[in-house]
C-alpha positions in Angstrom: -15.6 -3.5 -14.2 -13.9 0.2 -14.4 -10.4 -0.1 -14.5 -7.0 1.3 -15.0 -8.5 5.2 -15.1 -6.9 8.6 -15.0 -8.1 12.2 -13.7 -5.3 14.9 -13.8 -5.1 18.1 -13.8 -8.8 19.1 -13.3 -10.4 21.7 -11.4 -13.8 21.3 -10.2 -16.4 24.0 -8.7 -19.4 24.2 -7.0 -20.1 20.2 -7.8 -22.1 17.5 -5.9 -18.5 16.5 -5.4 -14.2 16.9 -6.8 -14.1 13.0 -7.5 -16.4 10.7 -6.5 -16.6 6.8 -6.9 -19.7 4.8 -6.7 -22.3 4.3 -5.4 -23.6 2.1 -8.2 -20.4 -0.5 -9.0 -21.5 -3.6 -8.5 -19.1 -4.6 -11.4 -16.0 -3.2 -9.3 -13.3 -0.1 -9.7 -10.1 -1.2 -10.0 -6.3 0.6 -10.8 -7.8 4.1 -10.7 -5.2 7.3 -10.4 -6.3 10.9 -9.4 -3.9 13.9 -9.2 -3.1 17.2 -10.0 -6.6 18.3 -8.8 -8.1 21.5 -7.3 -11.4 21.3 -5.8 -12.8 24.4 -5.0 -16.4 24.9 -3.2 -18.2 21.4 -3.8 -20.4 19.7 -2.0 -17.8 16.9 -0.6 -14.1 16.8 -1.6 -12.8 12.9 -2.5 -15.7 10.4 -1.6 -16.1 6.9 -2.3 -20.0 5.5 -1.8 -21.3 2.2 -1.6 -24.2 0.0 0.2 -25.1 -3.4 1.5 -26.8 -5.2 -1.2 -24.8 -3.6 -4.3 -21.2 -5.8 -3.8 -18.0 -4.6 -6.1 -15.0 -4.5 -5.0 -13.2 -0.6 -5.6 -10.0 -1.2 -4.9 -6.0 0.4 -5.9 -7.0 3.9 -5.8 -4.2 6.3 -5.8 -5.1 9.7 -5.3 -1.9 12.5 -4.9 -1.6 16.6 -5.0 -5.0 17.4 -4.3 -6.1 20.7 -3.6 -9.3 21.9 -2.0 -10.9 24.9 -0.5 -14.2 25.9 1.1 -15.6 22.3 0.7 -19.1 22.4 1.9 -19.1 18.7 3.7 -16.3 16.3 3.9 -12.7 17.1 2.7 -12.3 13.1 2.0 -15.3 10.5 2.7 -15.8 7.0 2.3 -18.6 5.4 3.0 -20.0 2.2 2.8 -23.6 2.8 4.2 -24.7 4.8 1.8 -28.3 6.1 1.9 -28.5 3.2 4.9 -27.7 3.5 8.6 -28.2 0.0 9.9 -24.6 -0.7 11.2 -25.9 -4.6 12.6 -23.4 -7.1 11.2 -24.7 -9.0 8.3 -23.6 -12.0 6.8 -21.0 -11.6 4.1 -22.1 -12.3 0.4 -21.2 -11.6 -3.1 -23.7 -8.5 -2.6 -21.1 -7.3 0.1 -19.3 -4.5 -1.0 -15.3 -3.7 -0.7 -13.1 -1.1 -0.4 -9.6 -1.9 0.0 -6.1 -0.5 -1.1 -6.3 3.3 -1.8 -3.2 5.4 -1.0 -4.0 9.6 -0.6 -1.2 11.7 -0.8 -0.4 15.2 -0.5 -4.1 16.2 -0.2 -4.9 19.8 1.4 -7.9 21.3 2.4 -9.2 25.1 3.8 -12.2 24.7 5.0 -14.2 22.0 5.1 -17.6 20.9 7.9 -15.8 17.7 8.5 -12.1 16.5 7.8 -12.4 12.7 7.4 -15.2 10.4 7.4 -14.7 6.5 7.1 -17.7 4.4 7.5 -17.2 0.8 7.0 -19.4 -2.0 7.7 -18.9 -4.7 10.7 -18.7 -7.3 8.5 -16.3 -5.7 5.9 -14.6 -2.7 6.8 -12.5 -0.4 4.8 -9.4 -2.0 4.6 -5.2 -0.6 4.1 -6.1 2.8 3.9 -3.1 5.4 3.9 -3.3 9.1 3.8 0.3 10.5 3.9 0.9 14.2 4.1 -2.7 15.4 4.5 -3.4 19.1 5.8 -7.1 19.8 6.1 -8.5 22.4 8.5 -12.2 21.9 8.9 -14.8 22.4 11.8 -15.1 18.3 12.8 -11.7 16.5 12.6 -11.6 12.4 12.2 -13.5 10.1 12.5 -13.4 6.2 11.5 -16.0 3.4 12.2 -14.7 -0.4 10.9 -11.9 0.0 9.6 -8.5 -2.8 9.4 -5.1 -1.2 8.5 -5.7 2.3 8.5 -2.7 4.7 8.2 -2.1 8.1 9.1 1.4 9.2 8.0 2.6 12.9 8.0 0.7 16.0 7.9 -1.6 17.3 10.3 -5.6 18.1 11.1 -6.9 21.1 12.5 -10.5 21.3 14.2 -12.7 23.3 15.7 -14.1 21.0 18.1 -12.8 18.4 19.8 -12.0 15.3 19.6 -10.2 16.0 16.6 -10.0 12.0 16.3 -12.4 9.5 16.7 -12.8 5.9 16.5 -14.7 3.0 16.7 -14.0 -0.9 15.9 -11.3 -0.4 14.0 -8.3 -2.6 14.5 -5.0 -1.6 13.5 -5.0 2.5 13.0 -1.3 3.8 13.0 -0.7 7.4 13.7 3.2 8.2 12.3 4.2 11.9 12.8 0.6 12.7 12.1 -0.4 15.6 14.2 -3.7 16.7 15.9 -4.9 20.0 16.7 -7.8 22.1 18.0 -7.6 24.8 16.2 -7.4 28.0 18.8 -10.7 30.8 18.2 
């Protein structure tokens, strides 16, 4: 497994993405700290990959003072479906994959296509997921399928289109002096 790693005080341009985890880590990512970052121009800002079928658990990420601008797709994405769409339950295994326990703090974005994505899976959704003082203005705002103990505390989200925040089977999302806007033309 990958643990107990450090990325400060980077600044990445025009990449496939600013930091990204998986989607091949079967073995697990664990204990991994992020901060101190400016992203500027890449493909997708912080985003965390995985798929049915490659199990690994990524879990204790803490990502803090994040900078991003003109981020082509996603200002923060995790996904657990990668390169797959099939969102059917299926039965949990050691090929399962996990994401659990990541704390993002202090992360702003000007301009990205989409705010944040979370994509879980029915059977294992992203789990205790907090994003504390976030301030992302993009075109799309929120959204989040199957998720458990997901946590939006502080800051604000500005969007083009509405609904700035969107859910689906996700049990336990708390919304603590989090603001959403449509941001006016």
């Amino acid at each position: 497994p990958c643990e107990d790693g450090v990325i400060r005080h980077c600044r990445m341009q025009r990449g496939h993405g600013g930091v990204v985890i998986g989607s091949g880590m079967s073995g697990g990512v664990r204990n991994v700290r992020v901060h101190d970052c400016t992203f500027e121009d890449t493909d997708i800002g912080l985003r965390f990959k995985t798929a049915r079928g490659r199990g690994g658990i990524v879990e204790d990420i803490e990502i803090r003072d994040i900078t991003m601008t003109d981020i082509r797709g996603d200002a923060i994405r995790f996904n657990m479906r990668y390169m797959k769409e099939d969102v059917a339950p299926a039965q949990v295994s050691e090929q399962t994959p996990q994401f659990r326990n990541f704390k993002l703090s202090n992360i702003t974005c000007n301009r990205a296509q989409t705010a944040v994505s979370m994509r879980g899976l029915p059977e294992m959704p992203i789990e205790n997921v907090t994003l504390e003082n976030i301030d992302i203005t993009a075109d799309q705002g929120v959204l989040i399928e199957d998720g458990k103990d997901i946590t939006f505390s502080g800051g604000q989200v500005t969007a083009k289109q509405a609904p700035v925040l969107q859910s689906s089977n996700v049990r336990n999302l708390r919304l603590d002096n989090f603001t959403q806007r449509l941001q006016q033309e």
